[in-house]
matplotlib code that plots the C-alpha trace (Angstrom):
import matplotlib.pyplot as plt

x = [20.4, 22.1, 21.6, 22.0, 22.0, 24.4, 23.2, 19.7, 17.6, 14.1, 15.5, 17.6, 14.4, 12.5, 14.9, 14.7, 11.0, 10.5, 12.8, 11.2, 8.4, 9.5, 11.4, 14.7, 18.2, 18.9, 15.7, 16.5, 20.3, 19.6, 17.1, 18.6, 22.6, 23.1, 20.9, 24.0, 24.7, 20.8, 20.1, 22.2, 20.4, 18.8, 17.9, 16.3, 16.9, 16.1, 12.2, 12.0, 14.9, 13.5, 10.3, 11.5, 13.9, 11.6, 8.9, 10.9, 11.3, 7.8, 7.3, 9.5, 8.3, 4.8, 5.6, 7.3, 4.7, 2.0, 3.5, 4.4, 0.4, -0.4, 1.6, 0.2, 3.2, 1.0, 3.6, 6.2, 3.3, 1.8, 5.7, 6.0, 2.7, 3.5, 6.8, 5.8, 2.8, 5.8, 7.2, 4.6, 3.5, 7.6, 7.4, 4.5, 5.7, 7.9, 6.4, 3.9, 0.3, -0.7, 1.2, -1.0, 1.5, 0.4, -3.0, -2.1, 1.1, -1.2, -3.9, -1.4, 0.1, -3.6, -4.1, -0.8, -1.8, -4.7, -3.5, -0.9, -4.1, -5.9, -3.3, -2.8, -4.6, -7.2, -7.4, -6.5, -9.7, -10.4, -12.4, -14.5, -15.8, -18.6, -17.2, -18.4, -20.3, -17.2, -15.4, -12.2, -10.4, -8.9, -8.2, -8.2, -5.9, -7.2, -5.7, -4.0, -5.0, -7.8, -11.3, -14.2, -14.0, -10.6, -8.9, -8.6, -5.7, -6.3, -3.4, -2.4, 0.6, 1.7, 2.0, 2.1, 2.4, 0.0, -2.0, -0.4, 3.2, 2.2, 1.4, 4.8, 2.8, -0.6, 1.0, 3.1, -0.3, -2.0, 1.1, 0.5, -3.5, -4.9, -7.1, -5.8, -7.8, -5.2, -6.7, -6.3, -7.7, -8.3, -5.5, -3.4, -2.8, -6.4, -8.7, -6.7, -5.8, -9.8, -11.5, -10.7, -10.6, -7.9, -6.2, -8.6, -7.4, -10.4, -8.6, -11.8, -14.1, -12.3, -11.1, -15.2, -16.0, -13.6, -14.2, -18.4, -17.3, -15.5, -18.3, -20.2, -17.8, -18.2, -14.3, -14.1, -14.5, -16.0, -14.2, -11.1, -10.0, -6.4, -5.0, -1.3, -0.2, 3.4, 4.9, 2.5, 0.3, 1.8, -0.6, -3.3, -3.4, -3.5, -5.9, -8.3, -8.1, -8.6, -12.2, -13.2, -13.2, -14.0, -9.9, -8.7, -5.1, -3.0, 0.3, 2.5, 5.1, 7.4, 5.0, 4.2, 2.5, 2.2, 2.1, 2.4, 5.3, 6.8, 6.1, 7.3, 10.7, 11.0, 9.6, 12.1, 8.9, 9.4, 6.4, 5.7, 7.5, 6.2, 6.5, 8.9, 10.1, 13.8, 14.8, 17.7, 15.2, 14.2, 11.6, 10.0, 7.9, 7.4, 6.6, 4.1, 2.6, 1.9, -0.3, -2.0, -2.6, -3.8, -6.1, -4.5, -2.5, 0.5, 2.8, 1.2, -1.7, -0.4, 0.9, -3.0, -4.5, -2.4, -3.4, -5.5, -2.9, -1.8, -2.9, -2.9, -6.4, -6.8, -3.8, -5.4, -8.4, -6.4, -7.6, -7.2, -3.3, -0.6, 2.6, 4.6, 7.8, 10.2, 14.2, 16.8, 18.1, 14.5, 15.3, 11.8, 9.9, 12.6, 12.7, 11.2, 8.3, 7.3, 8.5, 6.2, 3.2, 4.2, 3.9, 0.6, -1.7, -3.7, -3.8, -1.0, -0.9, 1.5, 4.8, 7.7, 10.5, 13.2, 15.6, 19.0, 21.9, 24.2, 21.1, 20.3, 16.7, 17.5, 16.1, 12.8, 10.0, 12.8, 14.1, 17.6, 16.3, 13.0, 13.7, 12.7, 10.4, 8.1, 8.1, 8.2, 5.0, 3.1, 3.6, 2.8, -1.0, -0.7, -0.6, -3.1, -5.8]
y = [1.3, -0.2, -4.3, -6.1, -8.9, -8.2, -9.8, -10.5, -7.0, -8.8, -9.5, -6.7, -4.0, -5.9, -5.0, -1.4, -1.4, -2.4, 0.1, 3.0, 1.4, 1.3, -1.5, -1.4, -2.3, -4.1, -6.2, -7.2, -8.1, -10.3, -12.0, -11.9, -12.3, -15.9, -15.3, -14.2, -17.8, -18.2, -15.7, -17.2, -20.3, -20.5, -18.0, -15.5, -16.8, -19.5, -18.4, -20.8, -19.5, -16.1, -16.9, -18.9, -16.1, -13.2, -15.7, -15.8, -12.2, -11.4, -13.9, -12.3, -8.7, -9.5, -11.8, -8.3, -5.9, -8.3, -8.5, -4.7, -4.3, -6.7, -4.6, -1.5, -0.3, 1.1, 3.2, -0.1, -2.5, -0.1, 0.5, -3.3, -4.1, -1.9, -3.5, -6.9, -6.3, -5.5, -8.2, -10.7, -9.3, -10.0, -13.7, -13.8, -12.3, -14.5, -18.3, -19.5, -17.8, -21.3, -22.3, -23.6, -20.8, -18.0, -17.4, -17.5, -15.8, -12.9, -13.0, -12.1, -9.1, -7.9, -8.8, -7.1, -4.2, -3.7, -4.4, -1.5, 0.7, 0.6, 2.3, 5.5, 8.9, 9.0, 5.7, 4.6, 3.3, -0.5, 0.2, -2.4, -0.8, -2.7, -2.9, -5.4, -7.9, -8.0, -5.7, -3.5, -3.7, -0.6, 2.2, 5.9, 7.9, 11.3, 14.3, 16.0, 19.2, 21.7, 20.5, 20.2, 18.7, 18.4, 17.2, 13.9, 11.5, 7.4, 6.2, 2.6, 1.1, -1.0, -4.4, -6.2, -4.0, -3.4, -0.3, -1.6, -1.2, 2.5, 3.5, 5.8, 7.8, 8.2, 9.2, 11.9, 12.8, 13.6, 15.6, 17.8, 18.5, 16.1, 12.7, 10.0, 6.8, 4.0, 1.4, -2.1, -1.6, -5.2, -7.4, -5.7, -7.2, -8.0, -7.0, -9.7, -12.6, -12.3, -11.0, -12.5, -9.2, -9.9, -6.2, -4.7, -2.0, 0.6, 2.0, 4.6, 2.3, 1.1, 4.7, 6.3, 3.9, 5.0, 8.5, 7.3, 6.1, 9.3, 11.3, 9.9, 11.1, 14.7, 14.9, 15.2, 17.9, 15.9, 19.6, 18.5, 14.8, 13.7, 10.2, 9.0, 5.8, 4.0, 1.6, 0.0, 2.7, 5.2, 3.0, 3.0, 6.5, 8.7, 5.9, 6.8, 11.0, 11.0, 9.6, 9.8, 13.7, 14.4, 14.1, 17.6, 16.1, 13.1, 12.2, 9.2, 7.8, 6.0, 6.8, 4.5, 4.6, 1.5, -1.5, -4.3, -3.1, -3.2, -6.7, -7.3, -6.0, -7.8, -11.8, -10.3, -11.3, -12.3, -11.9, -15.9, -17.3, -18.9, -16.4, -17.1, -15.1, -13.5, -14.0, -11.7, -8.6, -6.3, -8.1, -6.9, -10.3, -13.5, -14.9, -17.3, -13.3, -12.3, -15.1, -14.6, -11.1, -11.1, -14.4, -15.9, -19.3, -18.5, -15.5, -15.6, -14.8, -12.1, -10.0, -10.8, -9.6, -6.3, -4.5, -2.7, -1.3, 1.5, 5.1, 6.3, 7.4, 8.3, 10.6, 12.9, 13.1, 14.3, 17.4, 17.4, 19.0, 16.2, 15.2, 12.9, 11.9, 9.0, 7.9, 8.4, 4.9, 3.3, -0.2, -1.3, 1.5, 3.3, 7.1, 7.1, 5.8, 8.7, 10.9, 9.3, 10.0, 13.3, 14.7, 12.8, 14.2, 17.2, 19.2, 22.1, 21.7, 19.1, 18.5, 16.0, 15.5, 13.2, 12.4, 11.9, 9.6, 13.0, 14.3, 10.5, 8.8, 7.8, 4.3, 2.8, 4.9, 6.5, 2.9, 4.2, 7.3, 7.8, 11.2, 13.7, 12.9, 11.9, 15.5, 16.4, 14.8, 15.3, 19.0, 19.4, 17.6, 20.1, 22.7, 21.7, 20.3]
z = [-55.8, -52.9, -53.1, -49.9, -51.8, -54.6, -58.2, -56.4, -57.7, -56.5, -53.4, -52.7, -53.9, -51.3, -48.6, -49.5, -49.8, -46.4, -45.0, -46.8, -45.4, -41.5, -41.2, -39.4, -41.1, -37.9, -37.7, -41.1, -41.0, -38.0, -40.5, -43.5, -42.7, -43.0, -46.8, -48.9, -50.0, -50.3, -52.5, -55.5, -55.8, -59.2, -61.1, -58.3, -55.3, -52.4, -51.8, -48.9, -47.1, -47.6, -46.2, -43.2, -42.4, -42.6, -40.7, -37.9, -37.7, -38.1, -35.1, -32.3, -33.6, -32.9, -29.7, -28.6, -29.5, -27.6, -24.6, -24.8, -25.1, -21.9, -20.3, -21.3, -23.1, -25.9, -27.7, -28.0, -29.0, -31.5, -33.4, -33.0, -34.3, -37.3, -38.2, -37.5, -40.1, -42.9, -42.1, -42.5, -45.9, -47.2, -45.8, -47.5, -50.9, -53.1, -52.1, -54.8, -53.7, -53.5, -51.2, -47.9, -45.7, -47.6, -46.0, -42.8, -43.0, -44.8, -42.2, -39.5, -41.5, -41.7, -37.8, -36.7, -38.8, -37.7, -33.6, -34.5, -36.3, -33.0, -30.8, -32.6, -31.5, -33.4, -34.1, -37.6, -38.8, -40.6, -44.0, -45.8, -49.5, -51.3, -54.8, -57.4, -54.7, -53.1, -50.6, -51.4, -48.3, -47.0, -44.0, -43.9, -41.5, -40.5, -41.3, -38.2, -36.7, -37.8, -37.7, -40.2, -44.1, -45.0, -48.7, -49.1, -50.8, -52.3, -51.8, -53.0, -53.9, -57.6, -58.6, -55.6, -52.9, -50.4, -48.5, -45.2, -47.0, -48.4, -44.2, -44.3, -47.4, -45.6, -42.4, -43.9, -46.2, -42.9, -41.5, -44.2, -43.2, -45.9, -45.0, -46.7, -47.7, -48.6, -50.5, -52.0, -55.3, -57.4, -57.9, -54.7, -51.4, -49.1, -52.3, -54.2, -51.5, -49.6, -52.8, -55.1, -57.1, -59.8, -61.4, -64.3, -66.3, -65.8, -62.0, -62.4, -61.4, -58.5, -57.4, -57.6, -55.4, -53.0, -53.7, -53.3, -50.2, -49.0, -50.2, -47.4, -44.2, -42.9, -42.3, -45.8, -48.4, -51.8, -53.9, -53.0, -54.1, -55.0, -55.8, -55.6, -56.0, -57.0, -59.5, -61.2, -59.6, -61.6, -64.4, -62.0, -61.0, -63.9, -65.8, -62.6, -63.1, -66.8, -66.0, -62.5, -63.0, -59.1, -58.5, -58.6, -58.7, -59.5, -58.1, -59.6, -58.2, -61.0, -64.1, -66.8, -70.4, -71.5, -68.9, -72.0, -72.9, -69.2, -69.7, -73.0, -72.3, -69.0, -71.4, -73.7, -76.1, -79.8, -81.6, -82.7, -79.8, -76.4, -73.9, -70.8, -68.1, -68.4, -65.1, -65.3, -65.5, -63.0, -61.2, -58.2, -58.1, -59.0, -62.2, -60.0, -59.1, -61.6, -62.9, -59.6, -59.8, -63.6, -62.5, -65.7, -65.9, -68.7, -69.9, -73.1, -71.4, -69.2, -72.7, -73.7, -70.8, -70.7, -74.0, -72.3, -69.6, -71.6, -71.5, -75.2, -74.6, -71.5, -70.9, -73.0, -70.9, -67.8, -67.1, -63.1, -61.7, -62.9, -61.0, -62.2, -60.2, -61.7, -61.4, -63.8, -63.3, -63.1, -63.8, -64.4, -66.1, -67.9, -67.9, -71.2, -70.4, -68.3, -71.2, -73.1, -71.0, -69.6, -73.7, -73.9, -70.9, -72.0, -68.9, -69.3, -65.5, -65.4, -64.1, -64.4, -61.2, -62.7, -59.7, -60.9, -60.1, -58.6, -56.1, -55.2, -55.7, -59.5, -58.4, -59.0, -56.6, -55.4, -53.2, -53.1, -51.2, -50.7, -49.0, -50.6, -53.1, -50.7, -49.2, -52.5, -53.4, -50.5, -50.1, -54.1, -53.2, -50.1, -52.1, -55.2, -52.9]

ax = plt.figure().add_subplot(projection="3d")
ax.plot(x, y, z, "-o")
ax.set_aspect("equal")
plt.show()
């Protein structure tokens, strides 16, 4: 994978994130030029420098989409609105969640969002889903063309990526003729941070109550459910099809089997031992994150709270269609891991895409070129829902 920050893997997979995403290489090298000295500092990099930089990015983008909108320049305020929005989650992403900047920072990547949401035809709609006395936070995009009840994707992204970052996915779900609900299921983005909904291992629960949701909506046919999620989604995902039985098909995006073990290999855990972060793993977050996400206060805790992140059991349960997409040169969930779970699911209607370092997209969710397993995924629900 291409690192614009060379030695800085969290840093650098952020960058590529937010382009698959939408962002523009130029928007971020005018942000993120004078960095180079900033990202060696201590073991993972100046967070402060990132977040000011990438603050001050997010701040002209939106100053330019709202004046594009006060002038009625609806196109440039909605493609500003929806790049600004990626930028304020990443300034929001590697300070400490407590930090008094966070909240606000997050509020305008949902405002921005939701700004950009209103100026597409048909509108992108803003989705609030009672869950647990709480509210699940998400948006569904309507499939193009046709008319009457049409498939319908979840779509949510992994460990602590957002709905709003996973906007590229829905869009090219709805290309394709299928509605897509993208949704921040406990412990991600809006769900987490206005919740207070911290990740649980049973994704079913959280996925029927999207689907119960759905199954209210006369644009959509309740016979033709899929899911797709990435990274830590491709935990999420298939744990949700083995036992929500109303998803006729699962896509994930960078699989995994057992999420401990992720975990374990990336303490460097000795059984015995107090468990500390190895800072020169492949991190896509924080080790702050991941306390906040678990809603636990030490890494001992974190390998505690995860023995229930595997899917020994319920990969057998899959019955529904299985995709399965991963990278060669996954640096965070090895190739194995998928292996692992591909052998385990009991549907024979399974498949397993391994991009490869010649053909390009060896990365993690395909980072180094997202293009074309996300035509590859989409089309395959296309064609199974």
């Amino acid at each position: 994978m291409f690192q614009y920050f060379p030695g800085n893997y969290m840093w650098s997979l952020a960058v590529m994130r937010a382009l698959a995403s939408g962002a523009m290489l130029g928007d971020i090298d005018w942000a993120c030029k004078d960095l180079k000295e900033a990202a060696k500092v201590g073991p993972a990099g100046d967070n402060e420098a990132w977040h000011q930089a990438w603050s001050k990015l997010s701040e002209q983008v939106m100053g330019i989409a709202d004046t594009a909108r006060e002038r009625g320049q609806s196109v440039t305020a909605r493609n500003h609105y929806m790049r600004a929005a990626l930028y304020y989650q990443w300034a929001e992403a590697f300070p400490p969640p407590a930090d008094p900047r966070c909240a606000p920072t997050y509020a305008k990547h949902l405002q921005s969002f939701a700004r950009g949401a209103q100026l597409f035809t048909p509108k992108v709609e803003i989705v609030d889903i009672p869950f647990d006395g709480k509210t699940m936070y998400a948006y569904f995009v309507a499939a193009a063309g046709g008319s009457g009840p049409r498939p319908t994707v979840v779509l949510s992204d992994g460990l602590d990526g957002t709905k709003e970052e996973m906007f590229y996915a829905a869009l090219a779900l709805a290309e394709r003729g299928m509605n897509c609900l993208a949704v921040d299921h406990p412990g991600q983005g809006a769900t987490l941070r206005l919740s207070g909904l911290v990740a649980r291992h049973d994704s079913e629960v959280a996925s029927g109550a999207a689907l119960d949701y759905l199954s209210t909506r006369s644009d959509v046919d309740p016979s033709r459910f899929g899911i797709m999620a990435a990274s830590m989604g491709g935990y999420y995902a298939p744990r949700a099809a083995a036992y929500e039985k109303r998803f006729k098909a699962c896509a994930a995006w960078a699989a995994i089997y057992d999420y401990r073990e992720v975990w374990v290999r990336r303490f460097k855990a000795v059984p015995g031992q107090p468990v500390a972060l190895d800072t020169s793993a492949a991190l896509g977050t924080t080790g702050d994150h991941i306390l906040h996400i678990l809603g636990v206060k030490s890494y001992d805790e974190v390998l505690s709270c995860l023995e229930s992140f595997n899917l020994r059991e319920a990969a057998p349960q899959m019955s529904c269609d299985v995709l399965l997409v991963h990278g060669e040169d996954d640096k965070q969930t090895p190739l194995e891991d998928a292996v692992a779970l591909f052998e385990a699911i009991g549907t024979p209607n399974k498949e397993l895409r391994v991009f490869t370092e010649a053909e390009g997209g060896a990365a993690h969710v395909q980072l180094d070129r997202p293009e074309p397993a996300l035509s590859l995924i989409c089309d395959w629900l296309a064609a199974h829902l």
